[in-house]
GUSEKOL-853447 format. One line per 3 residues: number of its first residue (from 1); their letters; for each residue x, y, z of C-alpha. Coordinates in Angstrom, 3 decimals, padded with zeros to 6 digits, always signed. Example, Ala and Ser with C-alpha at 12.3 -4.5 7.8 and 13.67 -1.06 7.14 Angstrom:
% residues 2
1 = as = +012.300:-004.500:+007.800; +013.670:-001.060:+007.140
//
This chain:
% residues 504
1 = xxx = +019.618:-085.613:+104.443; +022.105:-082.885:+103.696; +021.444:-081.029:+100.486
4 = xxx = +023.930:-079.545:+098.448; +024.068:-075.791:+097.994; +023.189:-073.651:+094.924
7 = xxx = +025.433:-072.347:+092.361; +024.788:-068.751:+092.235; +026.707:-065.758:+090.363
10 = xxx = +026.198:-062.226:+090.869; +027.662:-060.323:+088.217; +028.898:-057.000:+091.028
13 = xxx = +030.698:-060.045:+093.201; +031.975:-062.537:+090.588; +032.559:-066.466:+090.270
16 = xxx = +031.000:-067.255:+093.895; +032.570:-070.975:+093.364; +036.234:-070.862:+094.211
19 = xxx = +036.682:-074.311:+092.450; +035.561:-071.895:+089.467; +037.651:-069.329:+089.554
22 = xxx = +040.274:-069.161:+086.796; +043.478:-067.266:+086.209; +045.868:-066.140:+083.622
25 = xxx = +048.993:-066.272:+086.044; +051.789:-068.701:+084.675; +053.422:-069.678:+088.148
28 = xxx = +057.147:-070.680:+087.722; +056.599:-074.158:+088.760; +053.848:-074.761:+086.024
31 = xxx = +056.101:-077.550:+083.272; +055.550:-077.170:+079.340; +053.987:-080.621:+078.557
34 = xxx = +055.884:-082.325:+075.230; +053.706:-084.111:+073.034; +054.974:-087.014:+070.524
37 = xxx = +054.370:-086.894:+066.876; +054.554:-090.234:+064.949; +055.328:-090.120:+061.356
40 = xxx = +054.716:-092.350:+058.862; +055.168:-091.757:+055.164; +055.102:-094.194:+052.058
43 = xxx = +057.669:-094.612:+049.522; +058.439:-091.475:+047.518; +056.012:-089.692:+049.744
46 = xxx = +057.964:-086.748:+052.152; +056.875:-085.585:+055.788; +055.943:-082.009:+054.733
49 = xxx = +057.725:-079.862:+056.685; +060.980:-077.722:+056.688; +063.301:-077.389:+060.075
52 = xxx = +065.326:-074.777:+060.761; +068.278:-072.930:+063.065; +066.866:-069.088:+062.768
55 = xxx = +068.847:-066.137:+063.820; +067.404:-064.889:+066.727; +065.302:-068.215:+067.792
58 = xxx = +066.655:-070.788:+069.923; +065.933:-074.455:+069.119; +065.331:-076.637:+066.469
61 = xxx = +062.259:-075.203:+064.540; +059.406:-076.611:+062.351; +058.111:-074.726:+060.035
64 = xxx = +055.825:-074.208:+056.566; +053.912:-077.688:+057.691; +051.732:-078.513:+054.807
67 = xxx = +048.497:-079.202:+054.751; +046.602:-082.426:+054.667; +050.684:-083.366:+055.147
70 = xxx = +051.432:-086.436:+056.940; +053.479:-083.888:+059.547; +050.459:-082.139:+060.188
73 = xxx = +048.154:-085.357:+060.334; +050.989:-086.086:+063.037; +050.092:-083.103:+065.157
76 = xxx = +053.080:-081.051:+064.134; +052.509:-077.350:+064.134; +054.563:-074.398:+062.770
79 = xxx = +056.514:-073.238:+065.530; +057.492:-076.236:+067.375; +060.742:-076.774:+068.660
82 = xxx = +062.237:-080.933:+068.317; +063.492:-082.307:+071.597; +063.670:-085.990:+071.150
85 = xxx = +063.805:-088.230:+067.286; +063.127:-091.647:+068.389; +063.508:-091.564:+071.931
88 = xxx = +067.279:-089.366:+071.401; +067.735:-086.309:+072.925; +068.800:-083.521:+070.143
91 = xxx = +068.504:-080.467:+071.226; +072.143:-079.608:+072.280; +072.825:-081.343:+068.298
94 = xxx = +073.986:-079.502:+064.996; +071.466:-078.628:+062.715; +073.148:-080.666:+059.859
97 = xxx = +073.316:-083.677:+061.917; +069.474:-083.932:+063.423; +068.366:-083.662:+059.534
100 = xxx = +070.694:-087.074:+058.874; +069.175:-088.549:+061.783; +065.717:-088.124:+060.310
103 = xxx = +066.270:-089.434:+056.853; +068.226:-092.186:+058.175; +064.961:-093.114:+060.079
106 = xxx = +063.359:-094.318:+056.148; +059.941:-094.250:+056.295; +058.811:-093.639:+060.525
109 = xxx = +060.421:-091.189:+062.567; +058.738:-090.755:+065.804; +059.191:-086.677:+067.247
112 = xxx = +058.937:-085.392:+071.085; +058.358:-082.034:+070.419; +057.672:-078.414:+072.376
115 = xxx = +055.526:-075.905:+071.344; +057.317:-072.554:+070.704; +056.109:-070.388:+073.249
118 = xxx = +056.703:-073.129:+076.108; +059.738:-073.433:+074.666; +060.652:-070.292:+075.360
121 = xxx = +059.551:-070.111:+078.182; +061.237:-072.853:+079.783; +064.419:-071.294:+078.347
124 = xxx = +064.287:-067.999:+080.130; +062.912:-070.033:+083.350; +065.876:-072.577:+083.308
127 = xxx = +064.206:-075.849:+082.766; +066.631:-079.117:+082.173; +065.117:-079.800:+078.919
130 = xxx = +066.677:-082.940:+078.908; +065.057:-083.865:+081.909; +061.645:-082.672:+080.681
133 = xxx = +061.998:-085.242:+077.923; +062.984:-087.975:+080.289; +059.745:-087.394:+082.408
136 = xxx = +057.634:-087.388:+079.306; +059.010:-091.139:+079.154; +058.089:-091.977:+082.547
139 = xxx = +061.657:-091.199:+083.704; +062.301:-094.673:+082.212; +065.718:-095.474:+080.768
142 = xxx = +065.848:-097.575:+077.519; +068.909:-099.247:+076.258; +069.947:-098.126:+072.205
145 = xxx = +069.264:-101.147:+069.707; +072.577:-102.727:+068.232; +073.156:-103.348:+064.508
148 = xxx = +074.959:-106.521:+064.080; +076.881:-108.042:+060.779; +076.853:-111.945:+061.559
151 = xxx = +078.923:-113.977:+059.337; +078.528:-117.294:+058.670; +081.155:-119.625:+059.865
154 = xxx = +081.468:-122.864:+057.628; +080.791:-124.968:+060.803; +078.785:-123.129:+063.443
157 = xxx = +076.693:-121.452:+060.824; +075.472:-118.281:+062.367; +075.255:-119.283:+065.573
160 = xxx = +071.249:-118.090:+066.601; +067.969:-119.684:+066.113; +064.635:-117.341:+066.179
163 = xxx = +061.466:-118.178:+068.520; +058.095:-116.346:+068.449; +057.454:-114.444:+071.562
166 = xxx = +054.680:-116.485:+073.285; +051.313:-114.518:+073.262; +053.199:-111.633:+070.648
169 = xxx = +052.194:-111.786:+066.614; +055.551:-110.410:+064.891; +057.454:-110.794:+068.203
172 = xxx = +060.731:-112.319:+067.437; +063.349:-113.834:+070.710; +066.839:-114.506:+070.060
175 = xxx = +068.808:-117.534:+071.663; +072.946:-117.760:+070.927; +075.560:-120.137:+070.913
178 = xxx = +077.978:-119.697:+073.125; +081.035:-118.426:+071.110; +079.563:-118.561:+067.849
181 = xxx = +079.367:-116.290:+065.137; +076.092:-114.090:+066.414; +077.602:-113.643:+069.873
184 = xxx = +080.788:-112.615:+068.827; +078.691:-109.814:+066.554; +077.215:-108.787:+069.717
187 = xxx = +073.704:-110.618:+069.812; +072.943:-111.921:+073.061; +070.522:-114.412:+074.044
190 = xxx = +067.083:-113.099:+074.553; +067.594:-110.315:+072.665; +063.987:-109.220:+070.267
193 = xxx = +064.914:-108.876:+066.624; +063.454:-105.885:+065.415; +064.742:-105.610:+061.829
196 = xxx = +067.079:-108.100:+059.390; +068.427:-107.016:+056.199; +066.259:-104.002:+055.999
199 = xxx = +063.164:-105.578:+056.842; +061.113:-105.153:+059.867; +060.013:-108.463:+061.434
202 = xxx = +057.019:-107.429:+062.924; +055.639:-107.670:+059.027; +056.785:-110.971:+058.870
205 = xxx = +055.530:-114.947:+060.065; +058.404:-117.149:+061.725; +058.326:-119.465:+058.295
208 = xxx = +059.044:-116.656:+056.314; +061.522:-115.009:+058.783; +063.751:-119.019:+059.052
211 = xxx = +063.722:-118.940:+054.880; +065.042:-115.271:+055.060; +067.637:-116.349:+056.778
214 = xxx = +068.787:-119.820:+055.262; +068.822:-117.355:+051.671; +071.123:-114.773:+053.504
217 = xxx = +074.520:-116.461:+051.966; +077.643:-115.530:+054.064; +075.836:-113.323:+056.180
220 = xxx = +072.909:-111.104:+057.702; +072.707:-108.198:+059.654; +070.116:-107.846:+062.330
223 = xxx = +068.815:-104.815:+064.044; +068.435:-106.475:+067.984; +067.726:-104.723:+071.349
226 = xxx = +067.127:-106.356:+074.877; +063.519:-107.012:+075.792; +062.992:-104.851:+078.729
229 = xxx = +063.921:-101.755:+076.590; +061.975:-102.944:+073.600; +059.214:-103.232:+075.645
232 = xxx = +059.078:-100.089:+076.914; +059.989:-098.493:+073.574; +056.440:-100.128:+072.536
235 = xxx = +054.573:-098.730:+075.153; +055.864:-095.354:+074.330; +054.723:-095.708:+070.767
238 = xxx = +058.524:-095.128:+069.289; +059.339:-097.460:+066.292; +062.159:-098.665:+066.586
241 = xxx = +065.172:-097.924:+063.865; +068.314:-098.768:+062.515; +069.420:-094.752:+063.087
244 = xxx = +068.650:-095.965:+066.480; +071.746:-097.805:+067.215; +075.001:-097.084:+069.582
247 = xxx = +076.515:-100.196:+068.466; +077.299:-101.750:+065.172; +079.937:-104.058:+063.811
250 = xxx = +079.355:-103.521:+059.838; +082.089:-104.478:+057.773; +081.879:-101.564:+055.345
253 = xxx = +082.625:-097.524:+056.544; +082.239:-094.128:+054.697; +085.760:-092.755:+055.264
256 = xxx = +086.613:-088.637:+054.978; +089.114:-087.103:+052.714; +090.949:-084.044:+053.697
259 = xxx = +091.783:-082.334:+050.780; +094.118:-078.818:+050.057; +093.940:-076.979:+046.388
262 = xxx = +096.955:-077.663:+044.486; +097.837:-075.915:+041.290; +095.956:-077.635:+039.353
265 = xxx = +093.150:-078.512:+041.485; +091.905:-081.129:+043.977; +092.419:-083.611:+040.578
268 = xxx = +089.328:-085.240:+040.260; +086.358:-085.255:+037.960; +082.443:-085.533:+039.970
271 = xxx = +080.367:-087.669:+037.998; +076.507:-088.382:+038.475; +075.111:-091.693:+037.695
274 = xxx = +071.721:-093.167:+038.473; +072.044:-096.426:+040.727; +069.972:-099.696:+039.801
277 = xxx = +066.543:-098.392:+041.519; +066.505:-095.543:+040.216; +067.904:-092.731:+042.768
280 = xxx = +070.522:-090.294:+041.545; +074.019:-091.103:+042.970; +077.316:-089.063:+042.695
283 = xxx = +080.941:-090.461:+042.597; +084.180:-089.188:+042.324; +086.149:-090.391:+039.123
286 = xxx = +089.542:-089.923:+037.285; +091.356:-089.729:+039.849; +094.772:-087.739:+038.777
289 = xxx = +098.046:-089.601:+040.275; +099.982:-087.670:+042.757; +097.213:-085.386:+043.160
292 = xxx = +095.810:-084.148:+046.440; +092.494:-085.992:+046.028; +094.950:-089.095:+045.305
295 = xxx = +097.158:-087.996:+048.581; +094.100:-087.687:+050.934; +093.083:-091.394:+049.887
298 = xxx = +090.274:-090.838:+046.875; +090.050:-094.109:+045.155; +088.090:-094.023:+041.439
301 = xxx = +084.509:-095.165:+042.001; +084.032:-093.608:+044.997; +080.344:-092.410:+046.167
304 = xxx = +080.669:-088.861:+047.020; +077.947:-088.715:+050.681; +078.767:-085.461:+051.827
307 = xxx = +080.343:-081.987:+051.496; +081.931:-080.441:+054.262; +079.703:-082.700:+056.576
310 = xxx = +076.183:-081.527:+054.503; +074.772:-084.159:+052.707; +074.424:-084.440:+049.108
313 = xxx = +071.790:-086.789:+048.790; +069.307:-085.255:+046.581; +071.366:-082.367:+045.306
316 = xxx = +072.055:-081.588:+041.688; +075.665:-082.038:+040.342; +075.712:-078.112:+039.308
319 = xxx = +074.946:-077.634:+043.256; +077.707:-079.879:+044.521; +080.180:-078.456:+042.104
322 = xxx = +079.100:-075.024:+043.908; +079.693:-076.109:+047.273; +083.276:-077.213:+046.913
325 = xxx = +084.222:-073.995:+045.270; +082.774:-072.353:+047.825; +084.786:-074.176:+050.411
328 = xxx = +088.327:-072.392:+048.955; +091.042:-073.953:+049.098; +090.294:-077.114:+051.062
331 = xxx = +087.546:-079.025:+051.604; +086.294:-081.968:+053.321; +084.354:-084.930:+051.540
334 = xxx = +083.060:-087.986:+052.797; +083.193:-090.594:+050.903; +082.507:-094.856:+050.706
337 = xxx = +084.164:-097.416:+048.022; +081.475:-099.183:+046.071; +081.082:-102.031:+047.919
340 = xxx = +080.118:-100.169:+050.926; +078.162:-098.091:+048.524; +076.127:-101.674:+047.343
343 = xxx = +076.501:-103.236:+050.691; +073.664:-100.146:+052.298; +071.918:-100.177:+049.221
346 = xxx = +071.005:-103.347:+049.931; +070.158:-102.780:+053.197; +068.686:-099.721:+052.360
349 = xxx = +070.220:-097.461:+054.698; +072.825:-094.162:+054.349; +075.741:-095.228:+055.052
352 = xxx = +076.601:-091.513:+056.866; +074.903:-093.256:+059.855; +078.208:-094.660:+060.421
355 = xxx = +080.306:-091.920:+059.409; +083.624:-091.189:+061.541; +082.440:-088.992:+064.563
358 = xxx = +085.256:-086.385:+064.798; +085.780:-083.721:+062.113; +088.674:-081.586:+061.884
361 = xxx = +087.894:-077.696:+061.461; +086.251:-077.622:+057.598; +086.829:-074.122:+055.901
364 = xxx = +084.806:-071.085:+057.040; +081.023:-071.705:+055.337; +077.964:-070.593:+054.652
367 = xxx = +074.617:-072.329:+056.007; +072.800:-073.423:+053.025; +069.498:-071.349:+052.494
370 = xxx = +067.241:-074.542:+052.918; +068.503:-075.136:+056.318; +067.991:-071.324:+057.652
373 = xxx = +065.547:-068.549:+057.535; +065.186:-064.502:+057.967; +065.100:-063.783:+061.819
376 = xxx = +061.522:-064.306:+063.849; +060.403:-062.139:+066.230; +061.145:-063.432:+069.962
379 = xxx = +057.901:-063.602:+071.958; +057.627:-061.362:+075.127; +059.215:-062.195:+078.051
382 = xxx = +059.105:-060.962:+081.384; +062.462:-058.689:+081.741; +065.526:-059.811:+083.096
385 = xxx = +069.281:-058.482:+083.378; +070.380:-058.432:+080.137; +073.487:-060.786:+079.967
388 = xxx = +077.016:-059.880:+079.213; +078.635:-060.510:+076.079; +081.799:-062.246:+075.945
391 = xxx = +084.876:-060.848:+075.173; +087.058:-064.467:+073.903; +090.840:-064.210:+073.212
394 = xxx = +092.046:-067.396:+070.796; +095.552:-068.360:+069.912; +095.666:-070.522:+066.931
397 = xxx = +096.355:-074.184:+067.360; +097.862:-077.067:+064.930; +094.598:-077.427:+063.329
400 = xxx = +093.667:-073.414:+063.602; +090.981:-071.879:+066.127; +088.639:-075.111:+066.251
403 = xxx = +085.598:-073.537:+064.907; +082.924:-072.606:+061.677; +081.494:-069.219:+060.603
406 = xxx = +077.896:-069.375:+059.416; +075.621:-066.756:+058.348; +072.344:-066.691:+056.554
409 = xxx = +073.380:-066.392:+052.163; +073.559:-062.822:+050.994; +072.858:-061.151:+054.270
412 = xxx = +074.517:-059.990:+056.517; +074.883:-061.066:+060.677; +077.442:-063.771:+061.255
415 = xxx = +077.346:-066.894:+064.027; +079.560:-069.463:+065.185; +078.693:-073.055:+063.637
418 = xxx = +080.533:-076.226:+064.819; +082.965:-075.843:+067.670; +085.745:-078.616:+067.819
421 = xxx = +086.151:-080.652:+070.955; +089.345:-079.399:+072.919; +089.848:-076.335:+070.486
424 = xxx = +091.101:-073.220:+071.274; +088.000:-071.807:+070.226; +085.868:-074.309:+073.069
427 = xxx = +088.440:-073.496:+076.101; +088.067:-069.691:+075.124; +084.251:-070.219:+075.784
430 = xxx = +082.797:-069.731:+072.296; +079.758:-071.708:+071.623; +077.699:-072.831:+068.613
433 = xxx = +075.138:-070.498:+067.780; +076.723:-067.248:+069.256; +076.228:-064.191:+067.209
436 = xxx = +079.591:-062.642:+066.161; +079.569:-058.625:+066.953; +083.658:-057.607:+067.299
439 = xxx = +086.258:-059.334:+065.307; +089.623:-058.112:+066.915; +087.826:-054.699:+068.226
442 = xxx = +085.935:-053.677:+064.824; +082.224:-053.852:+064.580; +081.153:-056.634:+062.320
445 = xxx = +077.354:-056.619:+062.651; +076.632:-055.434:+059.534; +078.982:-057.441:+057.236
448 = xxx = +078.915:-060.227:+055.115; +080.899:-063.608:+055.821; +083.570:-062.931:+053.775
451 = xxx = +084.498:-059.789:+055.519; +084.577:-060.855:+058.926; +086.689:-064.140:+057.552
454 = xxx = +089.439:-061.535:+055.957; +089.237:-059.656:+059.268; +090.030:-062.725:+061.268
457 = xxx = +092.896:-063.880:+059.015; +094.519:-060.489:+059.623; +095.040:-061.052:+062.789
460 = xxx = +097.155:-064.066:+062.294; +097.648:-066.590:+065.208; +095.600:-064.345:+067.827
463 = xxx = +091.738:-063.915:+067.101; +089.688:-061.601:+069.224; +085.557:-062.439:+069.273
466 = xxx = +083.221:-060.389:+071.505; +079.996:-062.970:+071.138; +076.302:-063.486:+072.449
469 = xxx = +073.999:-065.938:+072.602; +071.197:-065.688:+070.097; +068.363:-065.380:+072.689
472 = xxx = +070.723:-062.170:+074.453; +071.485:-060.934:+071.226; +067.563:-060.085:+070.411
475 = xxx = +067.337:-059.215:+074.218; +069.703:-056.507:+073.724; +068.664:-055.766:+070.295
478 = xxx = +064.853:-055.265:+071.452; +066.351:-053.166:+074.070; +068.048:-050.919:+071.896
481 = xxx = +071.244:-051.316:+073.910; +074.333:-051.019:+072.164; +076.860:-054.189:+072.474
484 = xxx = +080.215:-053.306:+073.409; +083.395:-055.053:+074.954; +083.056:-052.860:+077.349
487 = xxx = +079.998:-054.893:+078.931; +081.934:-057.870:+078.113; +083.721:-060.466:+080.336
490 = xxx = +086.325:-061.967:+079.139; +087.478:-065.552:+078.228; +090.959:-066.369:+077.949
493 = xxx = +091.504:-069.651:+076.078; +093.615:-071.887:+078.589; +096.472:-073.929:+077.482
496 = xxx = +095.552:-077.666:+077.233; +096.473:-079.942:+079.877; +098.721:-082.771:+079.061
499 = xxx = +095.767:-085.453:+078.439; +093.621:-083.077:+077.073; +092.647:-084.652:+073.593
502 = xxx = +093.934:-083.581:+070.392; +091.851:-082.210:+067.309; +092.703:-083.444:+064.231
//
């Protein structure tokens, strides 16, 4: 009989067990792990956290979690950095448009999220984030779920019938007709029903689900996605949403309104009413004829949903009046008539989830303070080269350079916010997020936004930007290495080609 050997240690020779023997070393091919956070809060009831862009700190942060929160009872910690909401990739996304995606989720919201120091990390060591979240999944691809407005037709009805998954409490199977109403809306047979007219199904018994929808009247509109994918969404723990969908047929859109100061104003009056359950709603009223809030299609009764593409759900009127001042002498608002404004109600979804995708340049801005914070400290990294700084050249298109200032309020440092697809600000290279150092060969670090905006409307149809990332910018800050155009390579914007798309 073999026996096996002793453990010993000697303190003068160490760990004598090399399957013991631990290390600090962080080898290159050692992965940051994401973990997924499920939230789920109850009516009136928030998640407890703030997220923020920070100067200086790449990523999508969480911060201030509170305690005994239901983010924190999520696993959520103060520092993390948001990869995925709900199974979609964000990172690459504007800061204004990951917050919609969250409160369009209602009540669950399911995170993948990195914490900060692997997020780093994987930042300075080049890891595909987006792939990192796709392994996390299994590397399994799931289809989006598709919101679809059936109406009824007066002799097909509308055109699906509803079966209980065999084996599957609150499992719901979809079968068609063949040219009917539902197919035509985009349900196809076999789909799973996740969700119909703001209800989740899983809550609900077949009877109940068939009365639901004899009651609907001339139609319903049903949340569906293909059972493979739903299946897999299940197993991954993600709730499925309505802010989930890449398809959707509803009859009702918020629309955007371009307007441009006249002499006597944008000619409107902003109103705030309370709607039927009780929520605070604002809506644009008196509408003066021949005005520019009349000429950029403003029709009385509107529901005012956003400023400038940041939402006003929530705000105060004072703060809304604020904001459109602020803008100057044009500014963007998105609006919906007040049908579309009862038709989501009902539902009880925004209706910026289906917002038009493409926004024109808005005015130069200002990040709003909830959204942005003082600048963190960068943790230490093993040094590199710093990077160059880019040197961009911009000539001024139809609908100007194609991108947003942003800065943190009453301080100075300035970056670059949204960048406009086939701008003359994207083909010179500029990219959200960079840090703004030279405007047309003068220093600007230590200016406020409305300085470096006068300085770029002096130089009329040619704009000169010497830029960094935010991650090179500390880098070369921590260095104390002054950032020059000298060190800069430069980026000449290129003329578009002939089927280059246009930004309006």
């Amino acid at each position: 009989m073999e026996l096996t050997q002793k453990f010993t240690f000697n303190p003068k020779v160490g760990i004598d067990n090399p399957a013991l023997v631990t290390t600090d070393d962080t080898e290159m091919g050692c992965r940051p792990v994401p973990r997924l956070c499920r939230l789920c809060r109850s009516e009136g009831e928030s998640f407890g956290f703030y997220l923020r862009m920070e100067l200086g700190c790449a990523g999508h942060v969480i911060r201030q979690v509170e305690p005994w929160s239901v983010a924190e009872r999520s696993g959520l910690r103060d520092g993390d950095r948001l990869l995925e909401i709900n199974g979609d990739f964000v990172d690459h996304m504007e800061h204004s448009k990951i917050v919609q995606k969250i409160h369009a989720s209602g009540m669950q919201v399911s995170f993948l999220v990195l914490e900060g120091s692997d997020f780093e990390r994987a930042r300075w060591q080049g890891v595909d984030l987006r792939a990192l979240a796709r392994e996390h999944s299994g590397g399994e691809q799931c289809a989006r779920p598709r919101l679809c407005h059936v109406t009824r037709d007066h002799q097909d009805g509308l055109g699906f019938t509803i079966a209980t998954v065999e084996g599957s409490k609150g499992r719901f199977s979809l079968t068609v007709t063949s040219g009917g109403p539902a197919e035509k809306a985009g349900v196809r047979t076999g789909d799973r029903l996740i969700w119909i007219n703001g209800d989740h199904v899983a809550d609900l018994t077949h009877c109940a689900l068939n009365k639901m929808v004899k009651k609907c009247g001339d139609g319903v509109t049903l949340l569906v996605l293909d059972s493979a994918s739903e299946e897999r969404y299940r197993k991954r723990g993600i709730v499925v949403v309505p802010a989930m969908a890449g398809e959707h047929n509803l009859p009702h859109r918020p629309r955007k309104l371009y307007l441009v100061k006249g002499p006597s104003g944008y000619g409107f009056r902003l109103g705030q009413e309370r709607l039927p359950l009780g929520r605070i709603a604002h809506f644009l009223r008196e509408v003066d004829p021949d005005s520019p809030a009349e000429g950029a299609g403003m029709q009385d009764g509107d529901r005012l949903l956003a400023v400038n593409g940041d939402p006003v759900e929530g705000l105060e009127h004072e703060d809304i009046v604020t904001r459109v001042r602020k803008s100057g002498r044009q500014v963007t608002l998105t609006a919906i008539d007040s049908q579309g404004s009862e038709f989501y109600s009902q539902l009880g979804l925004t209706p910026l989830l289906f917002s038009e995708d493409s926004d024109p340049v808005t005015p130069l801005q200002e990040e709003t303070p909830a959204l942005t914070a003082p600048p963190v400290e960068n943790l230490q990294e093993p040094q590199a080269p710093l990077a160059k700084p880019r040197l961009c050249h911009l000539e001024k298109g139809i609908a100007g350079f194609g991108f947003n200032l942003r800065s943190i309020l009453d301080e100075p440092s300035i970056f670059i916010g949204q960048v406009a697809q086939g701008s003359p600000a994207e083909r010179a290279e500029l990219r959200e997020g960079d840090v703004v150092v030279e405007v047309n060969g003068v220093n600007v670090e230590s200016e406020y936004i409305e300085d470096v905006v006068g300085r770029m409307k002096e130089g009329g149809s040619q704009l000169t930007v010497l830029v960094l990332g935010p991650v090179e910018y500390q880098q070369y800050k921590q260095s104390g290495t002054p950032i020059t155009a000298d060190l800069a390579v430069s980026k000449q914007a290129e003329k578009p080609e002939p089927s280059s798309k246009s930004f309006l």
